[in-house]
Structures are given as C-alpha cells and as structure tokens.
C-alpha positions in Angstrom: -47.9 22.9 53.3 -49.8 21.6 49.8 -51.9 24.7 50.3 -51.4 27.4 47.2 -50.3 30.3 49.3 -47.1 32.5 50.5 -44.9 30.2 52.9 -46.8 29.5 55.8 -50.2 32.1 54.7 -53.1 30.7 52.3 -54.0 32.5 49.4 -56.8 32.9 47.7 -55.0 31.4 44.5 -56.1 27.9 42.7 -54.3 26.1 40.0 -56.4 24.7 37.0 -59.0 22.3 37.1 -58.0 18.3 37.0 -54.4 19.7 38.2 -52.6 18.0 41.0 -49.0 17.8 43.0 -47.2 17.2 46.0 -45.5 19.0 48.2 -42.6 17.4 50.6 -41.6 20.2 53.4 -38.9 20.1 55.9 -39.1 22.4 58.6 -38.7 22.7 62.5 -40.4 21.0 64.5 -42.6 19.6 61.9 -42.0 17.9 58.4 -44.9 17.1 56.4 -46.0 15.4 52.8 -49.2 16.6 51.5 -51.2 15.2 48.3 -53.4 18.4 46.6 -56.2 17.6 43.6 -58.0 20.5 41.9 -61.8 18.9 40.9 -62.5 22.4 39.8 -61.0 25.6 39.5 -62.5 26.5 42.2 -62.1 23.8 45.1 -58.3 22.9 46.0 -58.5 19.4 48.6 -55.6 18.3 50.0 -54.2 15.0 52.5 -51.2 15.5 54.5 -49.3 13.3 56.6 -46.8 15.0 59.4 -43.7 13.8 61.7 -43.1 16.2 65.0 -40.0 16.1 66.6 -39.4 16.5 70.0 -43.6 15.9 70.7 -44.3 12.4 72.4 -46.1 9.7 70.3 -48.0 8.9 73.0 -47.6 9.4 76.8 -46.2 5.8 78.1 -42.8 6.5 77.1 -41.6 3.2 78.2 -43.6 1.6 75.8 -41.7 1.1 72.3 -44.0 2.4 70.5 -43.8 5.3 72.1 -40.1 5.7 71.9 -40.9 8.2 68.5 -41.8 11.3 67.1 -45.5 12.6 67.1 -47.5 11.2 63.5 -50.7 12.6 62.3 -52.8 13.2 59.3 -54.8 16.0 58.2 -57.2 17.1 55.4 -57.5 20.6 53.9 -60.3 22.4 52.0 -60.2 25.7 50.0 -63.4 27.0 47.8 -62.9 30.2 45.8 -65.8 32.9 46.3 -65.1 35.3 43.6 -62.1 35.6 40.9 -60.0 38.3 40.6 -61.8 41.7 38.6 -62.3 44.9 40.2 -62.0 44.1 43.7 -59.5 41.3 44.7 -60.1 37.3 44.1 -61.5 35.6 47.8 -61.3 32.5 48.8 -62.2 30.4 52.3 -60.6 27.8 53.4 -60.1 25.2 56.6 -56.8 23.3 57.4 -57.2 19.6 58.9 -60.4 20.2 59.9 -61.1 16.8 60.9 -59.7 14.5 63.8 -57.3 15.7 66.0 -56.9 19.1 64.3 -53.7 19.9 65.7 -53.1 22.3 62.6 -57.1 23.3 62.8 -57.8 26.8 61.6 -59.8 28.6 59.1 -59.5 31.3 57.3 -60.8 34.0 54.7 -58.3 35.4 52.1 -58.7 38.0 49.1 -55.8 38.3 46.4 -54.7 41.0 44.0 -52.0 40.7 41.3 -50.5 43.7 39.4 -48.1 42.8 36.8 -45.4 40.6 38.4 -46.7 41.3 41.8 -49.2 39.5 43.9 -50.9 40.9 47.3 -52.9 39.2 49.8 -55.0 39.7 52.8 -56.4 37.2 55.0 -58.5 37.0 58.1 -57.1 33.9 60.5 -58.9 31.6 63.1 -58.0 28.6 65.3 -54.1 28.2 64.7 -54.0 31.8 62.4 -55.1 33.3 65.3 -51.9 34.2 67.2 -51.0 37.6 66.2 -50.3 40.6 68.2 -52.6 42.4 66.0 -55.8 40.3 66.8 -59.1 41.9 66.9 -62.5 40.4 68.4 -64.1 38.3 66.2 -66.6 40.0 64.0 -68.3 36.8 63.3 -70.0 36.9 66.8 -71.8 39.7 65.7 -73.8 37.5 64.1 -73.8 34.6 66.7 -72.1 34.3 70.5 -71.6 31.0 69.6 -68.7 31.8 67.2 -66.7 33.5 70.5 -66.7 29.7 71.9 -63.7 27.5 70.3 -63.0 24.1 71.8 -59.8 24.1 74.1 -57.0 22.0 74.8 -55.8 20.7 78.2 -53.6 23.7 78.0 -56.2 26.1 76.7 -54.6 26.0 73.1 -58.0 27.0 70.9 -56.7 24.8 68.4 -57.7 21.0 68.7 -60.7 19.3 67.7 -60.4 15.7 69.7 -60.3 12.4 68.7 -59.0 11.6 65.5 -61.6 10.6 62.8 -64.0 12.8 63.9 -65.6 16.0 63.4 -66.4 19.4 65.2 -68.2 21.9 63.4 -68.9 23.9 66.1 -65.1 25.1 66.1 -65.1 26.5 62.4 -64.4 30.2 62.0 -64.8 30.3 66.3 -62.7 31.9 69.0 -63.3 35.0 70.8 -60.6 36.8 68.4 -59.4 36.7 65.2 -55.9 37.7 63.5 -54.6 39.0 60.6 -52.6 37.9 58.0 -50.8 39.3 54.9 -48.1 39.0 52.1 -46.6 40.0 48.8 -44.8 37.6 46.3 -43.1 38.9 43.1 -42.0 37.5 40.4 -38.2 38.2 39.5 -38.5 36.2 36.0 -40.3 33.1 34.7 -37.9 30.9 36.9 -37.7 33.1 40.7 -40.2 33.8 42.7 -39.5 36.1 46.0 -42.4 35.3 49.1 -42.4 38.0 52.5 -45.8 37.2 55.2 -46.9 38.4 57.8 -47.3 35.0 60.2 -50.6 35.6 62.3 -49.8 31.5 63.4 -49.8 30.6 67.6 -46.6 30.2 68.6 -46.3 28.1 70.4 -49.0 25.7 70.4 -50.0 21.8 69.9 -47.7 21.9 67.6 -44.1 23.4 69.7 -43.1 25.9 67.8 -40.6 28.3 69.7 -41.5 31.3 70.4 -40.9 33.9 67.5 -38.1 36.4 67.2 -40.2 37.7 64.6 -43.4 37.6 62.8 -42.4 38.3 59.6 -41.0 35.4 56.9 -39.3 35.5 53.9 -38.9 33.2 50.9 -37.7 32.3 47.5 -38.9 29.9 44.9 -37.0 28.4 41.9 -39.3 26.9 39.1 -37.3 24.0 38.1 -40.0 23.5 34.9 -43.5 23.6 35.1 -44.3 20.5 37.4 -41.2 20.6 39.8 -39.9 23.6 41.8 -37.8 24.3 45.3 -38.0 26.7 47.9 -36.6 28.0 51.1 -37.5 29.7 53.7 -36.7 32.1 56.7 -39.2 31.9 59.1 -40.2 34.1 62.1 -36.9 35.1 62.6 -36.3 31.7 63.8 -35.5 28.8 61.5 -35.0 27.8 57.7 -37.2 25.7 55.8 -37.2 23.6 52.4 -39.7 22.2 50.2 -40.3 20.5 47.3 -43.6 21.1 44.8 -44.5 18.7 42.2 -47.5 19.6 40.2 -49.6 18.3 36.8 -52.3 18.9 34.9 -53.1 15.6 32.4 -55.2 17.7 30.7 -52.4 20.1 29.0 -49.7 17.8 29.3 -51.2 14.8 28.0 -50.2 15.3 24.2 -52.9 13.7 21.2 -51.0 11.5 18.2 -51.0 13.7 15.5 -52.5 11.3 13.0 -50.3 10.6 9.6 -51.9 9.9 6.3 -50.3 7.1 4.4 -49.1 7.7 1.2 -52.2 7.3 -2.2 -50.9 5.2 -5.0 -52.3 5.0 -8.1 -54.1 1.7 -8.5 -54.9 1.2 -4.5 -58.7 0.2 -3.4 -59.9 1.7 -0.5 -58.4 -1.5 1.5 -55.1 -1.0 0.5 -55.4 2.7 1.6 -56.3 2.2 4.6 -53.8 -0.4 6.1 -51.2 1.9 4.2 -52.9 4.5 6.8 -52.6 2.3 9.7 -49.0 1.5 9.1 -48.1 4.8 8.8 -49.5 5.5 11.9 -47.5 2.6 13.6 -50.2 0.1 13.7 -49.0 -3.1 11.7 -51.5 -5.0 9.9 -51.2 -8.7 9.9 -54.8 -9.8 7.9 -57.8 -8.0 6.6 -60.9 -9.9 6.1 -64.4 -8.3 4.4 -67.7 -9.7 5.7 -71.6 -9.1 4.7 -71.5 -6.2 6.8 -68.3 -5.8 8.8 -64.3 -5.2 8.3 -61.9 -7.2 10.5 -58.5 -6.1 11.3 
C-alpha cells in the first residue's frame, strides 16, 4: 500500500533519502494508487487514493452519483527511531491519519536482517488492531485516555470523521492493541519471498470478509531497480497484485563526463577553448574579447 513493509504489515525499513515511487495495488475489495517521497532517510510520506467495491458512494442510491464505488484519499507517515545495530532498527508510523481515516491505524515496528533474511515485529492500533492475539494496551499505563478510540456507527475503532480533518486524540488509542509479525527472504538479486502475520480488522469500514486465515504469503520479482511486481495470497482468502515504481535522482541522475579537446601546436588559449567546447558538444558560432569580459 506505498508503505515499505511485508504485504499488508509496515516495517520499520526506509529507502534512501530524495528517493520516491508508486505503487498501483489491486486487491479485494479495495484497489489503491499511492505516491511515497523520502525527504530524509528517516521520514517516508505517502498520498493514496482508493476505489471500494461493493461499499456505497454515498447513501442516496438513487442519486447518480451515487450509483458507484466508495472513493477516498489518505495520507501516511513513517519516522525511523533508531537504525539497525545491536538491537533491531524501530520505526513509528500512522496510516491516513487524517479525514475520514477509514484505513486509520498506528503502529510501532522494529526490524532485523541477517544475511538474506529480514524479521519484523510490530505493535498495531486502530485498523492493526484485530488480532486474536490482542493484549490491553500498554500505552494506558501511562494515560486512561489512550483506552478511548473514537467509534463508528457500528463501533468499528477505526474512523476519524469528516474528511479534511484531524483527530489526535485517536492516535496509538483503543483499549487493546495487536500484534503483528513477518519474515521476507531474499531468493536472489531478482525474488523476493514475503509470509505476515495480519493483525488487520476483518471486517471493518472497509468490508473485508472475514478471514480463513491470518497468515499471508507473497513473492516479489525486481524487474530492475525502479520497477518490480508482486503477488499475493492473503488471509487465506483472496490474491493480490501490485506494481512498485521507485527512483532516487540522486544516483540515477548521471554527470557529463567532461572531454578535453584536442592541443595543437600554435593554438591561443581562445582557440583551445572553443576546441573544448566543441568537443563537449557545445558549437561555437562567435567569440568576442572585451575590456574585461569573454562572450560566447
């Protein structure tokens, strides 16, 4: 979903700084397109735009409009805490944590790669928060307020309200929290295999089905190094593909290696230097000498 992580899991992973991609994914119920920029190596920000089949537009369904899928938009944020050393890279993150926040959820992840094999660890909230294997929320030690998540009409603890706005009082909230976890490992330079453990709700704004399974499975193929594909098995229930773009204009944005023109014996200094020009594809028409200036 744009977010660097296992299929549906975060990580706590970040590409370089000044990188950025897109990600086009096609699952059931929901397809989305998502736009990620990395300011830093740190900080991953990402837009996404979603369709929802088989969810209203709106509720007068005899009104055209109507008479379509469910659209939304979304923002993401990720901030590393630590890199990888010792103890595992962290990172904390929130997913569409703004306007409607039918995706909303936080989440805190740590990372830890070993050769061709990468391990992670999470802690999910709002949407993350479905697992059998939830736990009361140790945030509320520190504060009752955490236990107290903003509802639904159906008492999904996973919507914010109106789009455009904000709700700070739902982040990292709800009176349990879930686990999440995952392994990916690296076949060769080219495959990538991907198994989670999906603490998601299911279902929830969004109408998933109910899960056969909470376990997914998945395999990427790196195309090159900006475009790759992947598919998915998820929860037992459906299969899912996606496509990644991703750049970085800072290593793939090659300098002119500059070409020195040939010296001749006999050449002043001017000649030399539209010989340099020309060799370096830059045709010199007139070359004029003044008090204190060249002109090209």
């Amino acid at each position: 979903h744009g977010v660097i992580g296992l299929i549906n899991m975060p990580s706590a992973r970040f590409y370089d700084e000044a990188s950025h991609g897109i990600t086009i994914y096609d699952g059931t119920p929901d397809q989305k397109i998502t736009m990620t920029s990395f300011p830093y190596d740190w900080m991953e920000a990402s837009f996404f735009y979603t369709n929802i089949k088989g969810k209203p537009y709106c509720g007068q369904s005899f009104d055209p409009v109507c008479q379509q899928d469910y659209k939304d938009k979304g923002f993401n944020l990720k901030l590393r805490l630590k890199k990888q050393g010792v103890f595992p890279a962290v990172a904390i993150g929130m997913s569409d944590f703004a306007g409607t926040g039918i995706y909303s959820s936080e989440y805190i992840v740590g990372s830890y790669g070993i050769n061709k094999t990468d391990f992670h660890f999470g802690l999910g909230f709002g949407l993350l928060d479905g697992s059998d294997l939830r736990f009361k929320n140790p945030l509320g030690y520190l504060s009752d307020q955490f236990y107290e998540r903003p509802t639904d009409s159906l008492g999904n603890a996973i919507t914010a309200g109106a789009g455009g706005s904000f709700q700070p009082s739902r982040y990292f909230s709800g009176e349990t929290a879930s686990p999440f976890f995952g392994v990916s490992h690296a076949l060769n330079n080219k495959l990538l295999l991907k198994a989670e453990y999906d603490s998601s709700v299911r279902p929830g704004f969004v109408p998933f089905r109910p899960p056969e399974s909470d376990f997914s499975f998945g395999i990427d193929y790196l195309i090159n190094d900006s475009f790759s594909i992947g598919i998915s098995q998820e929860r037992g229930d459906y299969a899912s593909f996606k496509f990644v773009y991703k750049n970085n204009p800072v290593k793939t944005y090659q300098k002119s290696k500059y070409a020195r023109g040939s010296v001749r014996r006999g050449d002043n200094k001017y000649t030399q230097l539209i010989n340099n020009l020309e060799e370096n594809g830059i045709g010199v028409k007139k070359l004029t000498e003044g008090a204190s200036s060249i002109g090209l």
